[in-house]
C-alpha positions in Angstrom: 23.7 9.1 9.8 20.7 7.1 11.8 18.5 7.8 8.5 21.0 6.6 6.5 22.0 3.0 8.2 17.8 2.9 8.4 17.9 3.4 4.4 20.6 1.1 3.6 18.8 -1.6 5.9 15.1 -1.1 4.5 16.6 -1.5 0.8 18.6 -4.5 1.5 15.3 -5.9 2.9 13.3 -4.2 -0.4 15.3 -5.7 -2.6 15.9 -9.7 -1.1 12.0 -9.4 -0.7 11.6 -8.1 -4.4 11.6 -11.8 -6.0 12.3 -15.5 -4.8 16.1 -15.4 -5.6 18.3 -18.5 -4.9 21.0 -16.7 -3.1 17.9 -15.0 -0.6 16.5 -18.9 0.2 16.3 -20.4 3.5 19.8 -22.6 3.3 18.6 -25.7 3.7 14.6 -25.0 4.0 13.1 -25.8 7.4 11.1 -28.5 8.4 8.3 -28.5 11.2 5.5 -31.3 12.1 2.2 -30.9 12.5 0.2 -31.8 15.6 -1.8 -34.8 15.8 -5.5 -34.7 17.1 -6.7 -36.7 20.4 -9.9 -38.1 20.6 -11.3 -39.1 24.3 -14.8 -38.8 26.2 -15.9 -35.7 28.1 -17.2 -36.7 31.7 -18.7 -33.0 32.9 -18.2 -29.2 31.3 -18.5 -26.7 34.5 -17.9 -23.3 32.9 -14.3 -22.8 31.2 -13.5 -26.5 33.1 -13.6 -29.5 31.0 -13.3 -32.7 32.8 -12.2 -36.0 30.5 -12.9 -39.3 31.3 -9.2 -40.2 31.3 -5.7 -38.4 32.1 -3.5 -37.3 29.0 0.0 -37.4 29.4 1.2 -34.6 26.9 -0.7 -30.8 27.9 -3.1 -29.7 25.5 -2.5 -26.1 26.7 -2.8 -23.8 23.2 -4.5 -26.5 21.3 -8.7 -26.7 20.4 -11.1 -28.1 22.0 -14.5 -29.4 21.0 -17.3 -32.1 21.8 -18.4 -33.4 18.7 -22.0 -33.3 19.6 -21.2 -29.4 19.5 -18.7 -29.0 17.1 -17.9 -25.6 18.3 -13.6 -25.2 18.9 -12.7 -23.4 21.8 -9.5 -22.8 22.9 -7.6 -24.5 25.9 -5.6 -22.2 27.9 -4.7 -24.8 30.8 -3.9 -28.4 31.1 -1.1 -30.1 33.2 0.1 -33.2 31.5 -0.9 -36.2 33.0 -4.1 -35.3 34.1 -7.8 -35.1 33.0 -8.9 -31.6 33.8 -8.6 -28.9 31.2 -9.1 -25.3 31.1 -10.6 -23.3 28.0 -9.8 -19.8 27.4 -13.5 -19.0 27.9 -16.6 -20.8 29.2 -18.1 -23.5 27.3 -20.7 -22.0 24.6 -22.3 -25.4 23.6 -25.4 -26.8 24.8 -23.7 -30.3 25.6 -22.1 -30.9 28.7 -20.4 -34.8 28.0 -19.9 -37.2 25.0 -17.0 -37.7 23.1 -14.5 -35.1 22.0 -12.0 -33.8 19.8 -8.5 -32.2 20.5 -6.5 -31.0 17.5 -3.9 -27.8 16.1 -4.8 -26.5 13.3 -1.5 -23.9 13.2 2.1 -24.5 12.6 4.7 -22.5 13.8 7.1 -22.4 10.4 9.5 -19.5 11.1 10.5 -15.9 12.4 12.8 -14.8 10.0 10.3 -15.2 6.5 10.5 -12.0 4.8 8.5 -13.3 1.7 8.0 -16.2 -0.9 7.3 -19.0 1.4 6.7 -22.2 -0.6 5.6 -25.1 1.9 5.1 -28.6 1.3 3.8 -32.2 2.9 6.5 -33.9 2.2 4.2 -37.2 2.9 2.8 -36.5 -0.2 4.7 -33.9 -1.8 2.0 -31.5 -2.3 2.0 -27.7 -1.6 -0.1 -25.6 0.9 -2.4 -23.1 -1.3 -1.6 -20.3 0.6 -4.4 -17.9 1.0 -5.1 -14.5 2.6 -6.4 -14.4 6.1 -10.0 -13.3 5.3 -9.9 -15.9 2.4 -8.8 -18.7 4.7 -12.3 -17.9 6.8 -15.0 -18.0 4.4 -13.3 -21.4 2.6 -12.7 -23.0 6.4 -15.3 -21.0 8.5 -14.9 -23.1 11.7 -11.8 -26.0 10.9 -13.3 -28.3 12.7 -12.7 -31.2 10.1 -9.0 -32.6 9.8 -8.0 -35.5 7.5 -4.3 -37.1 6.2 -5.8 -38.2 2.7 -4.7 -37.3 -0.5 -6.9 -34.4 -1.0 -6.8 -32.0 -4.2 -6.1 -28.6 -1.9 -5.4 -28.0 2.0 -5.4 -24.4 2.6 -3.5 -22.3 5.0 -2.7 -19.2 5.9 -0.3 -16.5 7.8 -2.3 -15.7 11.2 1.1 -14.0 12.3 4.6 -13.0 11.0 5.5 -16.6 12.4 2.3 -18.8 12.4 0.2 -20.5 9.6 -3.1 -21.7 10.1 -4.0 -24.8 8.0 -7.3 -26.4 6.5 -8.2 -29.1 6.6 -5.7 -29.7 9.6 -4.0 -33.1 9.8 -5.1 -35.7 11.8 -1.6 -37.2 12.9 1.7 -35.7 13.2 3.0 -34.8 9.4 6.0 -33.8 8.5 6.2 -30.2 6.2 9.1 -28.3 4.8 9.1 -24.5 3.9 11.1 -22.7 1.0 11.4 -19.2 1.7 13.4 -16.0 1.5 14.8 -14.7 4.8 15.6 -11.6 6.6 18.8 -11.4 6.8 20.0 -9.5 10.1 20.2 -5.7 9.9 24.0 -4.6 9.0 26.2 -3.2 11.8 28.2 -0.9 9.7 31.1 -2.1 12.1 33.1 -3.6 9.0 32.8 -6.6 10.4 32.1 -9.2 7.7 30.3 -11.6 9.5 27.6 -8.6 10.6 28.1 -6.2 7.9 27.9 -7.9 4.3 24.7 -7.9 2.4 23.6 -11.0 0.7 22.9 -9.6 -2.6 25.6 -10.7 -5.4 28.7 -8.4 -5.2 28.1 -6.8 -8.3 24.8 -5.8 -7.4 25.0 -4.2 -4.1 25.0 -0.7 -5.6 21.3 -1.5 -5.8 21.3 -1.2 -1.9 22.6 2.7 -2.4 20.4 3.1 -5.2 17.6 2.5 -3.5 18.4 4.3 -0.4 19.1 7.6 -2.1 15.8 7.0 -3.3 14.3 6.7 -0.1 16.7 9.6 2.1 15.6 12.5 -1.6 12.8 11.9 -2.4 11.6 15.5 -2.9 14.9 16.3 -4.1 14.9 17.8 -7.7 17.8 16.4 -8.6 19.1 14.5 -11.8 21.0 12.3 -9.8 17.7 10.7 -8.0 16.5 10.0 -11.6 20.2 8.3 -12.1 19.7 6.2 -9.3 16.4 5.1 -10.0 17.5 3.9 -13.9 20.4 2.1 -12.3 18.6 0.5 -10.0 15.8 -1.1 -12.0 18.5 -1.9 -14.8 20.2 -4.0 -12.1 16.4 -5.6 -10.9 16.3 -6.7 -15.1 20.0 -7.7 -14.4 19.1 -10.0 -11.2 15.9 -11.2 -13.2 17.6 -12.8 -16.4 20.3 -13.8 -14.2 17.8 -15.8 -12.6 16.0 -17.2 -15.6 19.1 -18.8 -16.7 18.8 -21.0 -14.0 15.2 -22.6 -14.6 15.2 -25.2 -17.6 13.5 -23.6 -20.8 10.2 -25.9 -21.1 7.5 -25.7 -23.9 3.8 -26.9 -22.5 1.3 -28.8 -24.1 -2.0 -28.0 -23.3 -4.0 -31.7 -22.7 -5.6 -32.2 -25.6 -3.5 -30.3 -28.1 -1.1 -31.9 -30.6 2.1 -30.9 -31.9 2.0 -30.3 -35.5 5.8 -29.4 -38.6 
């Protein structure tokens, strides 16, 4: 019964995961802010201990550190708000030990229930994050060490963990984003309770859910009934599909520089 309920869950997750479907969106999408950089003078570097010429009264602990003479971020794993001393996660690697500096966050907690799809947006400007693969992300940012809040063509980011995005080039101030996305919904009980135990596919597709999990519980079965399931379930995926196309508006696109011509 254990490998069942884990079959049943798996596929409900398969198949919200399968395609950005309205009824699997974020309701409403979330919004989350960026950090803004600080800028201030570094008095003396001893080791992992940075000492600023002047308090700051928010901590800095998790963001990046770097003098700009060096340009090389480090990490800051310590800093009490309203005072001047910081800790970095390591010792300082640069050869510069004062001058004027640069604290900044390049990554954005968005979520921790994404399960695919995520569509996130500046809603300063109404443009989308190109969202990249990790090692991508790296040879188009290498360090991040440049953030900006003009209207650039492309800012980049990336998923560093099932929660976090990194972003490039990060912002300089506090900017507001939003994020589209399809969500995991919480494993069923199979307690018939309908709060806890209702999948949020449309009702007349949840036989997709046992489709697929037949799938997964036989498959080395030779039996017709797998091959059954497998024609009912992708007849209900094309079912879900043209459902869905009914709700985009039917466009025809120009190319720039073509005409229309009848």
């Amino acid at each position: 019964m254990t490998d069942t309920k884990i079959a049943v869950n798996e596929s409900h997750w398969y198949l919200c995961a399968l395609r950005p479907w309205r009824w699997a969106k974020k309701d409403p999408p979330i919004q989350v802010a960026s950090t803004a950089q600080v800028t201030g003078t570094v008095s003396t570097i001893a080791g992992a201990t940075i000492t600023l010429s002047a308090t700051i009264a928010t901590s800095m602990a998790g963001r990046k550190f770097y003098l700009d003479a060096d340009a090389i971020p480090h990490r800051i794993s310590a800093h009490t708000a309203g005072t001047a001393v910081l800790t970095l996660v390591t010792s300082y690697t640069g050869t510069n030990t004062s001058g004027t500096c640069t604290i900044f966050q390049d990554e954005i907690t968005v979520a921790s229930d994404i399960l695919g799809w995520p569509d996130i947006r500046d809603l300063h400007t109404y443009s989308g994050l190109v969202m990249i693969p990790e090692t991508e992300f790296r040879e188009k940012a290498r360090r991040n060490i440049v953030g900006t809040d003009a209207a650039i063509p492309k800012r980049y980011a990336c998923f560093i963990s099932a929660s976090k995005i990194r972003i490039a080039p990060w912002t300089q101030s506090a900017r507001l984003f939003e994020c589209s996305y399809v969500y995991r919904p919480d494993a069923l009980t199979f307690d018939g309770v309908a709060g806890t135990d209702t999948p949020i596919l449309p009702r007349e597709r949840r036989k997709a859910i046992a489709n697929r999990a037949m799938l997964q519980l036989f498959p080395d079965k030779r039996d017709q009934r797998l091959k059954t399931a497998k024609d009912e379930l992708d007849d209900m995926i094309g079912v879900m599909e043209r459902v869905e196309s009914g709700f985009r508006k039917m466009r025809s696109y120009i190319p720039r520089g073509s005409g229309l011509s009848g």
